[in-house]
N, C-alpha and C positions, 0 to 999 in steps of 0.2 A: 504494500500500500504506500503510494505518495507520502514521505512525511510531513511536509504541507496541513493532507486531507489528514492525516491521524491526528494533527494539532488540533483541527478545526471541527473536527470529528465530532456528532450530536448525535444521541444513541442508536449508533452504528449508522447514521444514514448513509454516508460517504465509505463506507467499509461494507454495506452491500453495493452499492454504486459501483466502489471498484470491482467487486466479484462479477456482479452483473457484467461490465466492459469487458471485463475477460473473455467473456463466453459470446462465439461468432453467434449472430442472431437477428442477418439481414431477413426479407420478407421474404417466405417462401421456404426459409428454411431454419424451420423452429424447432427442430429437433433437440438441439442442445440445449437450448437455451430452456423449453417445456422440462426436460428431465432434470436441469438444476433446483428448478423451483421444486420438482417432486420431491428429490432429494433433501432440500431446505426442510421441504413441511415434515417428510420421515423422522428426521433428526432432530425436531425440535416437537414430534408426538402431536402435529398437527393433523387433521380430519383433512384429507384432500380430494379431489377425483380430477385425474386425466383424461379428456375424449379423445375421440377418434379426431377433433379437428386441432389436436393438441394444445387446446386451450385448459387452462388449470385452475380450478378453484378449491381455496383454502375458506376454511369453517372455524373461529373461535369464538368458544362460547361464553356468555358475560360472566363480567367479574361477580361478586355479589354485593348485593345491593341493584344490581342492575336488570336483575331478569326479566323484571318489567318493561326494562326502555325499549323503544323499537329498534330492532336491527338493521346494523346500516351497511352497504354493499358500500366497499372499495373498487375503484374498476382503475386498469391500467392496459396498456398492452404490450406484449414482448418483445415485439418485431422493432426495428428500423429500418432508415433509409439508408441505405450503401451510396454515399458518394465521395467521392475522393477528385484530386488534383490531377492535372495528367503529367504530372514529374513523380506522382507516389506510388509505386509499388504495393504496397496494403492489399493481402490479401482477406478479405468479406469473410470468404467460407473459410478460410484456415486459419485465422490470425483475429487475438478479440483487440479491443482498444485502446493504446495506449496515451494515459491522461496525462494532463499539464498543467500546472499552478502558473496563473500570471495574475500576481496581486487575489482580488476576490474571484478572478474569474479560472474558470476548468473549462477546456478546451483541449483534441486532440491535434493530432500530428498529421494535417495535409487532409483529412477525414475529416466526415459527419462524426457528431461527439455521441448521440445517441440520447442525449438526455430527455428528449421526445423519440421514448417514452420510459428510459429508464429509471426517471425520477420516480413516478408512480410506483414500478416494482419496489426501487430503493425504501420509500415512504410504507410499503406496505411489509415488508421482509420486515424492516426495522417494529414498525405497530408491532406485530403481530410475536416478535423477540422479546417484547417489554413484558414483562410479568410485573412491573411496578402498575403499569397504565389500568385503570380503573377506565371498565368500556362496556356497553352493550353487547349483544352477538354481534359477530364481525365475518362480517361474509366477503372475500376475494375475488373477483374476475377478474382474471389476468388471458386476453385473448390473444389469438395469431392472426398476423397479416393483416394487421389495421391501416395498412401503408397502403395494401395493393387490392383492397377490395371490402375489407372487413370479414373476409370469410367467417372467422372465428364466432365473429358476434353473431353473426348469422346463423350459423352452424348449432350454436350455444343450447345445451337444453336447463332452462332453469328451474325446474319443477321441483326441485329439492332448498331453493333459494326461500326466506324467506319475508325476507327484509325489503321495505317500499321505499326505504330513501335511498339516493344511489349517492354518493360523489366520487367523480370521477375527476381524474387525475391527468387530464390531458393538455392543460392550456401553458400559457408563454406568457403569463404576465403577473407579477404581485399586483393585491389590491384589486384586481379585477375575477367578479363571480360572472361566470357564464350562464347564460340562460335558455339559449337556442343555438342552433347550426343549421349551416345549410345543407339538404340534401345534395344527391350527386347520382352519379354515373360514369365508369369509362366508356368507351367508344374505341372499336378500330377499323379504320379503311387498310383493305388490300386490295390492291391494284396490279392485275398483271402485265408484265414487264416484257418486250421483246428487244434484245439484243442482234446488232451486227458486228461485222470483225472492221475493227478501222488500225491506220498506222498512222504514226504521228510520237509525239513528245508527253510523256506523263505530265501532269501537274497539279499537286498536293496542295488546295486552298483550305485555311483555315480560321476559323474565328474562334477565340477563347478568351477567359478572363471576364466574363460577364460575371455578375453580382448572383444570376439566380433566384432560388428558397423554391417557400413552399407554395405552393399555387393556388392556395387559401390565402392564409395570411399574407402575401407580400405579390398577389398580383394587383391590387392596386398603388404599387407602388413604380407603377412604370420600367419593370425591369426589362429589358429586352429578349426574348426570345430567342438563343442563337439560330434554331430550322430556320424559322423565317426570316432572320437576317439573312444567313444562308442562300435562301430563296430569292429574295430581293438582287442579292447582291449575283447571281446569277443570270436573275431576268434582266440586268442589267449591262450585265457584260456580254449577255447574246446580243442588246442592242449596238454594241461596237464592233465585236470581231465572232467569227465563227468559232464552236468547238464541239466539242460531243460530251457527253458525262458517263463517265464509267463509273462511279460509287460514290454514295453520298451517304450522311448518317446524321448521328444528335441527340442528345436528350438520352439519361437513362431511366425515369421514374416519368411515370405517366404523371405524376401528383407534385413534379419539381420541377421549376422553368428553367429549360435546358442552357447552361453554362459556357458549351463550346457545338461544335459544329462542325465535322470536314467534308469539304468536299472536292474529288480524283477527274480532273478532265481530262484529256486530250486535243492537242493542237497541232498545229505544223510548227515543225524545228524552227525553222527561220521567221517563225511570229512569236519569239518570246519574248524578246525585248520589246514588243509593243506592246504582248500581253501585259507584261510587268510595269507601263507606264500605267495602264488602263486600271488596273487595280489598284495603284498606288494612288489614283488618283481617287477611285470607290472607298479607300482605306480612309484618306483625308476628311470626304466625308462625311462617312459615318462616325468618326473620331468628334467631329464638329458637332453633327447633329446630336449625342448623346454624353458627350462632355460632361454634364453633372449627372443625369441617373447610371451613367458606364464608364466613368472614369477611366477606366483600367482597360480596357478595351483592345481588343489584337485582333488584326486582319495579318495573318501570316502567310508566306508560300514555300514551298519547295520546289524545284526544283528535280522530275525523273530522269525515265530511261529512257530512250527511243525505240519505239519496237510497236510491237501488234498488241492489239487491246481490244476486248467484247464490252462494245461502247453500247447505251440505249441506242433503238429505234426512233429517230425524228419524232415520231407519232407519239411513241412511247413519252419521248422526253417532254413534249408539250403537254401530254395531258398531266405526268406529275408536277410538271413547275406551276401547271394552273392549279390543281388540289392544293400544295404548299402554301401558294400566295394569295388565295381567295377565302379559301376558312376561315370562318372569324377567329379570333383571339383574344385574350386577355377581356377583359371588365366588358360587359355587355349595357349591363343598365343598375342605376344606384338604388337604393330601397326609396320609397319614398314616403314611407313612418317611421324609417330612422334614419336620419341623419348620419352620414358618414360611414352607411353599411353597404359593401355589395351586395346587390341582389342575384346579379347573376352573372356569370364568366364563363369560358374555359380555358383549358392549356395543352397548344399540343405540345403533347412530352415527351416522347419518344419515336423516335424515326429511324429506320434504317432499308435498305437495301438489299436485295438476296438474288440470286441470276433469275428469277422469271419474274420475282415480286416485291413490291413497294408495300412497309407493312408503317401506318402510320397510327399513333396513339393516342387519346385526344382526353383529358378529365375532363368534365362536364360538371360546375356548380351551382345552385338556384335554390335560393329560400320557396321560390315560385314552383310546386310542382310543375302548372301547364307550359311557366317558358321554359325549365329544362327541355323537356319534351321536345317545345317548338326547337328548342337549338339543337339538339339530336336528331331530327328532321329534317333543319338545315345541312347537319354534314351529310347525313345518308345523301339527300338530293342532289350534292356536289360530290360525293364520290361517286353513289352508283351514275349519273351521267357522263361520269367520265369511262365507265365501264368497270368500276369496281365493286367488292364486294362488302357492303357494313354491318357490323356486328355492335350490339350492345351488353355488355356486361358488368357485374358488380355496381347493381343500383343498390342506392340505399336513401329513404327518405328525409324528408328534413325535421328537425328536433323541434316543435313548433313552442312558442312561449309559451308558458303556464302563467293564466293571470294570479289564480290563487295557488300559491306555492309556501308554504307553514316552514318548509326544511331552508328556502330561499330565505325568509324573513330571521330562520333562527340563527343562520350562516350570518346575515349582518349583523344581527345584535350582537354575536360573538365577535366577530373583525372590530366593531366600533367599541366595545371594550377593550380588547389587545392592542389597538391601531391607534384609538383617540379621532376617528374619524373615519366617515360613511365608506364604504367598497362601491366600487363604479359594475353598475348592472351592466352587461353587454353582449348583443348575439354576435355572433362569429361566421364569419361566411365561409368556413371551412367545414368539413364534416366532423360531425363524431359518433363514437359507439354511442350516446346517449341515444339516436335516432331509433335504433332496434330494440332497447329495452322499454323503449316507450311503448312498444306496441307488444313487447313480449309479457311486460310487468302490469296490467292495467292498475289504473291509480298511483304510478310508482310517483315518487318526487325528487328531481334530478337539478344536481348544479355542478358544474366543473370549474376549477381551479388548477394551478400551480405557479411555481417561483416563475422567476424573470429568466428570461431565454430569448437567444438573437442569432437569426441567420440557421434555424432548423430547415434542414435538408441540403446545407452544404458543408463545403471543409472551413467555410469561416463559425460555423454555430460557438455557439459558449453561453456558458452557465451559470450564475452568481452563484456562491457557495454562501454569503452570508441570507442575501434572500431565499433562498433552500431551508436554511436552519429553520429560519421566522414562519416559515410556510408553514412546514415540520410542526415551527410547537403551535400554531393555530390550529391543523388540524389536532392537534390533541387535546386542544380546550375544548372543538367541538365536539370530539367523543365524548371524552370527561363530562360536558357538562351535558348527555343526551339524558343522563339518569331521568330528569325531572320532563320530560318531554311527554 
């Protein structure tokens, strides 16, 4: 463990944190990470059950004096997002996380840090280690693949649960209680592809160093998109000189605005120095145009080989560069009963290439059931006209406000004791597992919280470790004081 984290260390939070980081537990592949938690609950003679969607829930029963209060579900999820720098080696599946002390903040090495949604397991291993803490029954949902679909929740069989207050443990901000999300949907176009054989001169365009995150949280923040710069900057240099495109790509999380972007032409040998004026001059700018939301910004090149290349089909290539560039993206339309809320967006997040097929991936968000919908209709309509095939998967609905909410009003009155002032109520235009228990749990009564957190779902994320602590003992005032509830 960090020595750092062991100074700073608040009844073991940080000391399951780093256990947790240890253990690889990208989405999709929960296996390790599900049998530590079993492990945990064995060892410490806690009541567990393992499913098949290896989702795990842990059971303690109240302390005394409490058997009366109502039991309250813990909810967190296992998984992360796997992203990294294109200089870091890190491997996901073999290799867990190794953390860093910079002042209050914990951050990893060129990697996603994982603390969405680590923090939750950390908050909950720790509760549930305490034999001092004075609690009601305390019921665990710790799910899989809350990144890539929410399978887990979904999957979830809760009939053994039996606790109606939920708090869930998913959000990025002290001070602020959540009260809604938006639902969602992914989406994917495939498109197929016909290739011909051309000769000419390789070349390796790139764009990297964009800022990213999550496609909830930080697409209203104008962050650029690398596909679609990609794309633009493409449709652009078709309009100067000829070339053909033999591989493109971008983006690896459907639910993360994609960071970099490359794209493999082919030209004639004695057009690269005009090539290379023509993009130097595309590089300038897009440099210009996004100066303060992309600072950091890289239009790269390389330089191939000379030789024979299985280039797109003309046909082929215009109907992808039209899909790429005509999709909508980013922020659609603002709430307009709340102020400062997205109502609707999406992201395309992943893209790549394969010899017959163009497989593109698109998150889809909306407080608005019907305009989800409508904007999943819109892509189907632009891709199957283009002759592709679309698919809808991993819907999940939106968490809708509760006006009367008792577990809402008792979460304030505890913060405004602890705090010395009000907690800011707020939906979130991201999803969460709260969407499925709503409908699983009738009458359940759900709020999510956690510490301060910046830049989840890239290699810049980081963590306050002293807002962690504070978190930490706020939820233990509100166990502590559910006796009387």
């Amino acid at each position: 463990m960090n020595q750092t984290l062991q100074e700073l260390d608040y009844k073991k939070v940080f000391h399951y944190f780093t256990e947790i980081s240890a253990v690889p537990r990208g989405s999709k592949h929960n296996t390790a990470i599900s049998n530590y938690l079993v492990e945990y609950a064995k060892s410490k003679g806690i009541t567990y059950r393992q499913d098949e969607y290896e989702n795990v829930v842990m059971i303690k029963e109240a302390t005394p004096g409490y058997e009366n209060a109502p039991a309250l579900i813990l909810q967190g999820h296992m998984d992360m997002v796997c992203e990294k720098t294109n200089d870091c080696t890190h491997d996901f599946l073999a290799e867990g996380i190794e953390l860093f002390v910079d002042g209050d903040l914990i951050h990893a090495d060129r990697t996603t840090l994982g603390g969405d949604d680590g923090v939750a397991l950390a908050y909950i291993l720790a509760l549930f280690d305490d034999d001092t803490l004075k609690h009601p029954r305390l019921e665990a949902i710790i799910t899989t693949d809350e990144e890539t679909g929410m399978d887990g929740a979904i999957g979830l069989d809760v009939s053994d649960l039996k606790g109606k207050l939920l708090l869930n443990i998913d959000s990025e901000g002290e001070g602020t209680l959540l009260t809604s999300s938006a639902g969602g949907l992914t989406a994917t176009c495939e498109l197929p592809l016909k290739r011909i054989t051309k000769k000419g001169l390789k070349v390796i365009i790139a764009i990297s160093d964009l800022q990213g995150g999550h496609s909830g949280a930080e697409i209203h923040k104008n962050r650029v998109n690398a596909t679609k710069l990609m794309a633009r900057l493409l449709f652009e240099l078709r309009e100067a000189m000829d070339y053909c495109l033999e591989e493109y790509n971008g983006g690896l999380k459907d639910n993360a605005i994609p960071r970099d972007s490359k794209a493999e032409i082919v030209i004639e040998e004695d057009e690269y120095d005009r090539f290379a004026d023509i993009l130097g001059g595309l590089s300038r700018k897009y440099k210009n145009e996004f100066i303060t939301n992309e600072p950091e910004l890289t239009v790269g090149v390389m330089k191939g080989e000379e030789g024979e290349y299985k280039v797109l089909h003309p046909t082929s290539f215009e109907k992808l560069l039209f899909i790429l560039l005509n999709t909508p993206n980013g922020v659609q339309s603002m709430s307009s009963a709340i102020p400062g809320l997205v109502e609707s967006s999406l992201n395309l997040g992943i893209f790549h290439m394969e010899d017959e097929k163009a497989v593109i991936c698109f998150s889809v968000r909306s407080s608005v059931n019907s305009y989800k919908e409508f904007i999943s209709k819109q892509l189907a309509y632009i891709c199957e006209f283009m002759g592709g095939e679309f698919v809808v998967r991993g819907q999940y609905p939106a968490w809708e406000f509760k006006k009367d909410s008792p577990f809402r009003e008792y979460l304030s009155k505890v913060f405004e004791e602890e705090y010395k002032k009000e907690p800011k109520l707020e939906a979130i235009h991201a999803g969460l597992e709260c969407s499925f228990f709503a409908e699983k749990v009738p009458g359940i009564d759900m709020v999510a919280l956690g510490p301060d957190m910046w830049d989840i779902h890239t290699p810049k994320e980081r963590l306050s470790l002293s807002s962690a602590v504070r978190v930490y003992k706020y939820v233990e005032k509100v166990i502590e004081g559910m006796k009387n509830l």
